[in-house]
C-alpha positions as CSV (number, residue, x, y, z in Angstrom):
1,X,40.5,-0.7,-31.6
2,X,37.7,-3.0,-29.9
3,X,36.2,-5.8,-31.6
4,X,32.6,-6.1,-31.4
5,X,30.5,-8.7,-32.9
6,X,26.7,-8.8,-33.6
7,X,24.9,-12.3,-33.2
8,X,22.5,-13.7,-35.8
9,X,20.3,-16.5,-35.3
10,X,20.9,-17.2,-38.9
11,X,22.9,-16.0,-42.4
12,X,18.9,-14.9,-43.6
13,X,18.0,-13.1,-40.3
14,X,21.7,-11.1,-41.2
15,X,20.3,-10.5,-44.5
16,X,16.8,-9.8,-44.0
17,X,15.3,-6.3,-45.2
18,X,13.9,-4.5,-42.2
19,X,12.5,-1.4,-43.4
20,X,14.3,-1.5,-46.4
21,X,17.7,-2.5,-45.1
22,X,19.5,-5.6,-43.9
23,X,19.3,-6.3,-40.4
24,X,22.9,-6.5,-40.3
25,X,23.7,-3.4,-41.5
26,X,20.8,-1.9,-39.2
27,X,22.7,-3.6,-36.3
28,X,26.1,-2.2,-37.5
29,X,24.6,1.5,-37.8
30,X,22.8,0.8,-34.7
31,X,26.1,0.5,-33.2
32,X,27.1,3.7,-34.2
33,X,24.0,5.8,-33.2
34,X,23.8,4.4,-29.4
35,X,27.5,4.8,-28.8
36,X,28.7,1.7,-27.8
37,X,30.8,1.2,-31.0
38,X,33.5,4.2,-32.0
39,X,34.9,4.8,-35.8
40,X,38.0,3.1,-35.3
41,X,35.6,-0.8,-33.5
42,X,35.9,-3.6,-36.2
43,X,32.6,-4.9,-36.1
44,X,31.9,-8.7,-36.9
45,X,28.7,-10.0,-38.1
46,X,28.0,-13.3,-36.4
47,X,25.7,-16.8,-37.5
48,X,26.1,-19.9,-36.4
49,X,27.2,-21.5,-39.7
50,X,29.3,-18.4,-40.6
51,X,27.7,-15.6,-43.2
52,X,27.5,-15.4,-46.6
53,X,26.6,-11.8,-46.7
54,X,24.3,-10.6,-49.8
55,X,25.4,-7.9,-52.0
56,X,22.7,-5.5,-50.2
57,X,24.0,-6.6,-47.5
58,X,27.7,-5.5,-48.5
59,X,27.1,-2.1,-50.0
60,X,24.3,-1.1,-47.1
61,X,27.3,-2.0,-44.7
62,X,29.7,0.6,-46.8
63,X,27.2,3.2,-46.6
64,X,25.8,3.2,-43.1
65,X,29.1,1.8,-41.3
66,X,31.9,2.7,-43.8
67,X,34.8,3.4,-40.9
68,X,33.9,0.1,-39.4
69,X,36.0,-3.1,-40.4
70,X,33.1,-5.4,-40.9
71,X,34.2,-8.8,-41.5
72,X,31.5,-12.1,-41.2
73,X,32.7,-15.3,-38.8
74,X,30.8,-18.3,-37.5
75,X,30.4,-18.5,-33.8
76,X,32.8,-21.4,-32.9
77,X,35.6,-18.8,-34.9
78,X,34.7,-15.5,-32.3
79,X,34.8,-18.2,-29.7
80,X,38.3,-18.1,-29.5
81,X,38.8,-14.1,-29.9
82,X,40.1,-12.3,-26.9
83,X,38.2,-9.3,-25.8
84,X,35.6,-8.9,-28.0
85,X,32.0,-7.7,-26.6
86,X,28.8,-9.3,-28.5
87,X,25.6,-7.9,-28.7
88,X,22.4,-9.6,-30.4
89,X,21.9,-7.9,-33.8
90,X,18.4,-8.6,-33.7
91,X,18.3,-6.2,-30.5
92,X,20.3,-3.2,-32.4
93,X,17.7,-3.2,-35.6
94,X,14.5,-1.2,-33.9
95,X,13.9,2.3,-33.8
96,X,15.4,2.7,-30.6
97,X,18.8,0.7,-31.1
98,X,19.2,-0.4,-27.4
99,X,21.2,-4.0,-26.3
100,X,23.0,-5.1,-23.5
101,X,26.2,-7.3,-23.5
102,X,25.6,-10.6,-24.2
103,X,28.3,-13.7,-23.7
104,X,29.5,-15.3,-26.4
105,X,28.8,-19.0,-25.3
106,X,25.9,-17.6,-23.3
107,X,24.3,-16.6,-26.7
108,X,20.4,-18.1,-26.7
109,X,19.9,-19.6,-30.1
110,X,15.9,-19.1,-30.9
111,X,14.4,-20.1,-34.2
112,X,15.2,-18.7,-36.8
113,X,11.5,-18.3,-37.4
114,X,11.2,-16.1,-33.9
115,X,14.3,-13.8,-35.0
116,X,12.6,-13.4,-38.3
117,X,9.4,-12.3,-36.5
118,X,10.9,-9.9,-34.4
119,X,13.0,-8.6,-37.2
120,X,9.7,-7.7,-39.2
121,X,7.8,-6.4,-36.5
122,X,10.6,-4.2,-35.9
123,X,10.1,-3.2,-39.7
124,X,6.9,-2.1,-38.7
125,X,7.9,0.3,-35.6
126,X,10.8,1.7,-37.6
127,X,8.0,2.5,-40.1
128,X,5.1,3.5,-37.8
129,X,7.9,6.2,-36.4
130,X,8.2,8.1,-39.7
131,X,4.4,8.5,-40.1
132,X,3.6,12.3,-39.9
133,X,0.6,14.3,-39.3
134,X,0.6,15.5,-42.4
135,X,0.2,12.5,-44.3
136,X,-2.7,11.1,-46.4
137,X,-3.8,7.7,-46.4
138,X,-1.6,7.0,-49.5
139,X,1.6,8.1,-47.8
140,X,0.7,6.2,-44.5
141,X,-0.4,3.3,-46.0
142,X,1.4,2.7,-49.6
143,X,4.3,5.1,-50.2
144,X,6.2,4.7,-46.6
145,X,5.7,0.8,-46.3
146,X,7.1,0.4,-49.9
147,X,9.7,3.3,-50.0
């Protein structure tokens, strides 16, 4: 069983709803549909001061990663973890869920302000991608953005 942990710039980026679902979770199910983590990975959700994960946070986790063991750590406790591969969340959470590796202690802290950004925007393109031909103004612009 690999360990693999997802890096947050902070606990709100972790808990932020993009698209309807916290960017953690995303990440986590992001994991799944790219390949890079298998049923039996733990998966660690990573901030620097640790995570205090919200309840939507919790139950999304059950739902869209429910074979993963995903426990919450602060960076300086992964630190010390043998073998464990990290990967930005923030990168896992658009439509696309692509990421590299990234090292642990190599890990660039932006603002939190600049992850949130990018976590919204990536709302959006998750969003724009389930627009279909078929639908009215009132589906593109109310009913998708708020379902």
């Amino acid at each position: 069983m690999a360990k693999i942990a997802l890096l947050f710039q902070s606990q709100s980026a972790a808990n932020t709803l993009v698209a309807g679902v916290p960017a953690g979770a995303r990440a986590a199910y992001g994991l799944l549909r790219s390949g890079i983590a298998q049923l039996s990975d733990e998966v660690i959700i990573v901030t620097p001061e640790g995570l205090a994960p919200s309840p939507v946070l919790e139950r999304e986790l059950a739902r869209l990663a429910p074979h993963h063991g995903c426990t919450v750590h602060s960076i300086a406790d992964i630190s010390a973890m043998p073998d464990i591969q990290a990967f930005a969340g923030g990168d896992l959470v658009g439509p696309d869920h692509t990421a590299r590796p990234v090292p642990i202690e190599k890990f660039r802290l932006d603002s939190p302000r600049e992850e949130l950004l990018r976590l919204s925007n990536s709302g959006r393109d998750i969003l724009k991608n389930t627009v279909k031909t078929t639908d009215g103004a009132v589906s593109r612009l109310l009913n998708r953005p708020i379902s």
